[in-house]
C-alpha positions in Angstrom: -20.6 -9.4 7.0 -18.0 -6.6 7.0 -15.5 -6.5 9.4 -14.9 -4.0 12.0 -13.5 -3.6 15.1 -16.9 -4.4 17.4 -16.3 -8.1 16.1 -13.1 -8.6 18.3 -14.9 -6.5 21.6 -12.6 -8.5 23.6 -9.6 -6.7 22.5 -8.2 -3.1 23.0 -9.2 -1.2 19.9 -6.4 1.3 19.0 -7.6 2.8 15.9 -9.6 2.6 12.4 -7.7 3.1 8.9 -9.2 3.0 5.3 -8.5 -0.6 5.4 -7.0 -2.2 8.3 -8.0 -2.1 11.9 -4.7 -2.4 15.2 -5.8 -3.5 18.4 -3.3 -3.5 21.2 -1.2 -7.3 22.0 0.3 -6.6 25.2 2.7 -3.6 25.6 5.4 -3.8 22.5 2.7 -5.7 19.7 -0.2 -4.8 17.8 -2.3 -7.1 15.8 -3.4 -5.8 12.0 -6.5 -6.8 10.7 -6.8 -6.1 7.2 -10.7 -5.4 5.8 -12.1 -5.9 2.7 -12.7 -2.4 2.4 -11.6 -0.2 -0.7 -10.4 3.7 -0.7 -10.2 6.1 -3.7 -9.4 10.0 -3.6 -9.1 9.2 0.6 -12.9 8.2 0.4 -13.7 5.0 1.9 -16.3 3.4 -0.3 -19.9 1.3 1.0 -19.1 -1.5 -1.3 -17.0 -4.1 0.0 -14.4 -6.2 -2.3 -14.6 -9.8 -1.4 -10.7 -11.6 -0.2 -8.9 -7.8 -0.6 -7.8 -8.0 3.0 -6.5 -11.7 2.4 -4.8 -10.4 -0.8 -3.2 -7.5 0.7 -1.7 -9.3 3.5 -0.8 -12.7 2.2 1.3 -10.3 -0.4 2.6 -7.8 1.7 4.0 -11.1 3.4 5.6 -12.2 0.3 6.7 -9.4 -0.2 8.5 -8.8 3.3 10.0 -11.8 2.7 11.8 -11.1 -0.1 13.3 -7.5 0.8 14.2 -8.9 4.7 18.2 -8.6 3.8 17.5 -5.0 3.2 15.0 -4.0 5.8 14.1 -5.8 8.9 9.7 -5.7 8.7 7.4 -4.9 11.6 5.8 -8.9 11.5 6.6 -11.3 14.3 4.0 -13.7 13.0 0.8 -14.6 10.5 0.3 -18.2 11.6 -2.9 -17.5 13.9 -2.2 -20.9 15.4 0.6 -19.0 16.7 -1.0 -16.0 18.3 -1.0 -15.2 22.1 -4.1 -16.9 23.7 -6.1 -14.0 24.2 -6.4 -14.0 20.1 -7.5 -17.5 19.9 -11.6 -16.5 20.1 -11.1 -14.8 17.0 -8.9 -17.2 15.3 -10.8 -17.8 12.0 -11.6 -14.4 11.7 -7.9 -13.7 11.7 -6.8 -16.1 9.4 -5.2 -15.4 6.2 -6.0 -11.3 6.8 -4.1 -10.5 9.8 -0.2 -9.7 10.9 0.7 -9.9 14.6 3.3 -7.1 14.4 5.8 -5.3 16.6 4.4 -1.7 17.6 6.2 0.7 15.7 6.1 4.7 16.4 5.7 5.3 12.7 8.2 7.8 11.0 5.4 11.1 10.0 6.0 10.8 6.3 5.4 8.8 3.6 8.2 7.3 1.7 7.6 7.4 -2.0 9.1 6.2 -5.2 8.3 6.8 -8.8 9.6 5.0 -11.7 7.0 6.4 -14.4 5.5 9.7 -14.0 1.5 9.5 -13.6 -0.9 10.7 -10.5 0.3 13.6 -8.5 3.3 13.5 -9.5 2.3 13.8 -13.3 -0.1 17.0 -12.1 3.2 18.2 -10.2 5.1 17.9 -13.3 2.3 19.5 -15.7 2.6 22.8 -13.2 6.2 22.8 -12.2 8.2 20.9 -14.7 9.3 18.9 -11.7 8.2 16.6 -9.0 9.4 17.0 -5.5 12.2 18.8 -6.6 13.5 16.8 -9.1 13.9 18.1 -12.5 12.5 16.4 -15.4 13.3 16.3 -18.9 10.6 18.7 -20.9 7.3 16.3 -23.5 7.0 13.8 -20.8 3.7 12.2 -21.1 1.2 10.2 -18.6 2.9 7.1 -18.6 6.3 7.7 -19.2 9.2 6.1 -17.8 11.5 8.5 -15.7 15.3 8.6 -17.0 15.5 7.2 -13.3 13.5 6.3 -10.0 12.9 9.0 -8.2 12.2 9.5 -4.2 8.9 12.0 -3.6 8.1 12.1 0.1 4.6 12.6 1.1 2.6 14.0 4.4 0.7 11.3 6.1 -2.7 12.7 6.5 -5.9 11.8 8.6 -8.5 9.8 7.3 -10.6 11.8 4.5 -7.7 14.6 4.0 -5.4 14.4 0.9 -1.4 13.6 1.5 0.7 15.9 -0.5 4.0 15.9 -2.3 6.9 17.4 -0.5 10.3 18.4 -1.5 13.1 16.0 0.4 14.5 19.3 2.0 10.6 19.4 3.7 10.7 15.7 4.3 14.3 16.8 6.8 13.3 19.2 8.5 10.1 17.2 9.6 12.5 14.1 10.5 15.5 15.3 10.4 18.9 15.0 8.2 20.0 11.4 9.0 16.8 9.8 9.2 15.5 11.4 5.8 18.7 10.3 4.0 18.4 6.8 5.4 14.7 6.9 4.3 15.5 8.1 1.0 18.6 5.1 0.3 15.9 2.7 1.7 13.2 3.7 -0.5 15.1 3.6 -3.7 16.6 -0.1 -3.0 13.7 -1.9 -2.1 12.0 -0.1 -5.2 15.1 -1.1 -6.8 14.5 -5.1 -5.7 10.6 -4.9 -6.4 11.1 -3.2 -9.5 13.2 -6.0 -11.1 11.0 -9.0 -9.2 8.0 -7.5 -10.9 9.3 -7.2 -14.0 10.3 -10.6 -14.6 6.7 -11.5 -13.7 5.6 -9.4 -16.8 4.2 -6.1 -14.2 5.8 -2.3 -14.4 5.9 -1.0 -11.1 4.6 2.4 -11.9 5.3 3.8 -8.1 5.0 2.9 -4.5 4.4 4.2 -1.2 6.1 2.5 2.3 5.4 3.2 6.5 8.7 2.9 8.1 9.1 3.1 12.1 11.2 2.6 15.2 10.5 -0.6 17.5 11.1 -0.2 21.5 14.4 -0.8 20.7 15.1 1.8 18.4 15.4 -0.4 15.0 14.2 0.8 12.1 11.5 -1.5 10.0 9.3 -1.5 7.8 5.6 -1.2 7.9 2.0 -1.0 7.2 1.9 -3.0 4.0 4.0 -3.3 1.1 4.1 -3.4 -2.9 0.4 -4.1 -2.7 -2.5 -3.0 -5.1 -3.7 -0.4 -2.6 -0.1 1.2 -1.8 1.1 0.8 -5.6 0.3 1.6 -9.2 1.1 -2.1 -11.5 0.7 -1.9 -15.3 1.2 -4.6 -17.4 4.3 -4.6 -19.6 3.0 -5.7 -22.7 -0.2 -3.2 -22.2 2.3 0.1 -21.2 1.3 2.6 -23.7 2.7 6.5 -22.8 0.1 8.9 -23.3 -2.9 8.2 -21.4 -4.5 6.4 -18.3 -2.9 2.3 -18.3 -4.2 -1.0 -18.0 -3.4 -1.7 -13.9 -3.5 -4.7 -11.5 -4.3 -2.0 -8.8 -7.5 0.4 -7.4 -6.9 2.9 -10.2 -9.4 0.6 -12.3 -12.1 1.9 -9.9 -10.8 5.7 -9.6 -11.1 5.7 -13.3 -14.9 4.3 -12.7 -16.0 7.1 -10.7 -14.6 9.6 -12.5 -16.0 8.4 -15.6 -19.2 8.3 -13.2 -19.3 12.4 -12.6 -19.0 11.9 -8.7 -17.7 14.8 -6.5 -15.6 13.2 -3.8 -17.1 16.0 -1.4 -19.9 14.1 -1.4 -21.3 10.5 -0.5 -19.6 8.1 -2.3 -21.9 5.7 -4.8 -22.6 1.7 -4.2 -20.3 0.0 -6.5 -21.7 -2.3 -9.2 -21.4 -5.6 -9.3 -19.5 -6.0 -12.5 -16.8 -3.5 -11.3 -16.7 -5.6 -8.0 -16.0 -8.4 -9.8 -13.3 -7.3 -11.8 -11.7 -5.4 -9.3 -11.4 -8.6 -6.8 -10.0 -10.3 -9.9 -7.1 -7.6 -10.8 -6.0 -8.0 -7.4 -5.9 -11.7 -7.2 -4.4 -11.6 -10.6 -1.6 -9.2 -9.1 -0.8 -12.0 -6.3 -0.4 -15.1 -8.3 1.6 -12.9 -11.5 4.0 -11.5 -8.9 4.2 -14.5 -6.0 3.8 -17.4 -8.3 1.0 -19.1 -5.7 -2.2 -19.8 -6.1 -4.3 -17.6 -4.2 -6.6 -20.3 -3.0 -3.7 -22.6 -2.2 -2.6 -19.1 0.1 -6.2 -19.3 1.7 -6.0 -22.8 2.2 -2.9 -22.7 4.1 -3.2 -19.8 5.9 
């Protein structure tokens, strides 16, 4: 059965995303529970891919876990065995898909960083021979590997609306000079650190996209997920070809689908197929055991 938030009617709802659903834990934690719902062009889908939310989260753990000497995260805890009492109805539910997290009031942008040039950033590039300001050497391709990582902010918009590109000049006067510089050095180390992790494990991380935000006591963490299919384009090295669409561990496999379908994201989107269900739930699990090195059934098991 899919979840949703009527499931856990004991607990204060505070809002609905594309994937994850935040209900209030007393008065400075939320609780994150990630669906097995899927997105594409800011569409959530009807079909359902089986153990996403378990993926996302068991990695988005890993990978807090290894970037935590550059940038405290928002999680207090995963082990549901753990939670406050007022969780423990729901405990199963919960397990291996959820985050009991410090409530953050989340920075209004979107911190982004590119490595190869594809997406928006490839359509920004194509009009403006840029991409958030940055200028880029002339016959890039889709595909090809920027002379450096770049940082491209982004607006964080509602549910069904498009974020857009935004030059880091936009990105300061929205949060100001100091906390857009500090977003900016952030955003390039961790990509930095994930960059390198992944390519040992044989994965190009194409580009990225991180929440930060302040706690009650004014620290700055990290948030949301991270480094996860749904937040990140990963291509494998020995399948990187410039010059067209790649082979990916992430959701562009099914963007590609419905394109190649004819659909108009203005309308209702289709039922997925089982096939592409299928292959989607195994790119995904394939992109936790290539970059964590566990078993994702030995992750479910111990969760």
């Amino acid at each position: 059965m899919p979840l949703t938030h009527e499931q856990f009617a004991g607990l204060t709802h505070l809002g609905s995303g594309k994937v994850r659903e935040m209900f209030a834990v007393g008065d400075d934690a939320v609780l994150l529970v990630a669906s097995d719902r899927i997105s594409a062009f800011d569409v959530i889908l009807p079909t359902e891919i089986p153990d996403k939310g378990a993926v996302l989260t068991g990695l988005s753990l890993w990978w807090f876990d290894q970037l935590a000497d550059l940038v405290p995260s928002h999680v207090i805890s995963s082990n549901v065995d753990e939670y406050p009492a007022e969780l423990a109805p729901y405990r199963e539910q919960l397990r291996g898909r959820s985050m009991l997290c410090h409530r953050l009031d989340m920075v209004l942008i979107e911190a982004v960083a590119r490595g190869y040039l594809t997406g928006s950033g490839l359509k920004d590039y194509r009009r403006t021979g840029s991409v958030s300001g940055h200028p880029l050497p002339e016959g890039l391709v889709d595909g090809s590997k920027l002379p450096h990582p770049i940082y491209t902010p982004s607006t964080k918009a509602p549910i069904g609306e498009h974020d857009e590109n935004i030059s880091r000049a936009d990105a300061a006067g929205r949060v100001g000079d100091e906390l857009a510089a500090e977003l900016e050095k952030l955003t390039l180390q961790i990509f930095g650190r994930a960059s390198d992790l992944a390519a040992e494990r044989g994965i190009l991380l194409a580009d990225t996209k991180f929440e930060f935000g302040h706690d009650r006591a004014g620290v700055l963490r990290l948030g949301d997920e991270v480094l996860t299919p749904d937040s990140s384009r990963f291509w494998p090295v020995d399948g990187w070809a410039p010059g067209g669409a790649q082979p990916s561990f992430d959701k562009q496999f099914i963007r590609d689908y419905l394109v190649n379908t004819g659909w108009d994201p203005n309308t209702p989107a289709p039922e997925l197929p089982d096939d592409i269900v299928e292959s989607t739930r195994a790119r995904y699990v394939e992109a936790y055991e290539r970059l964590t090195g566990i078993s994702f059934d030995d992750y479910l098991s111990t969760s």
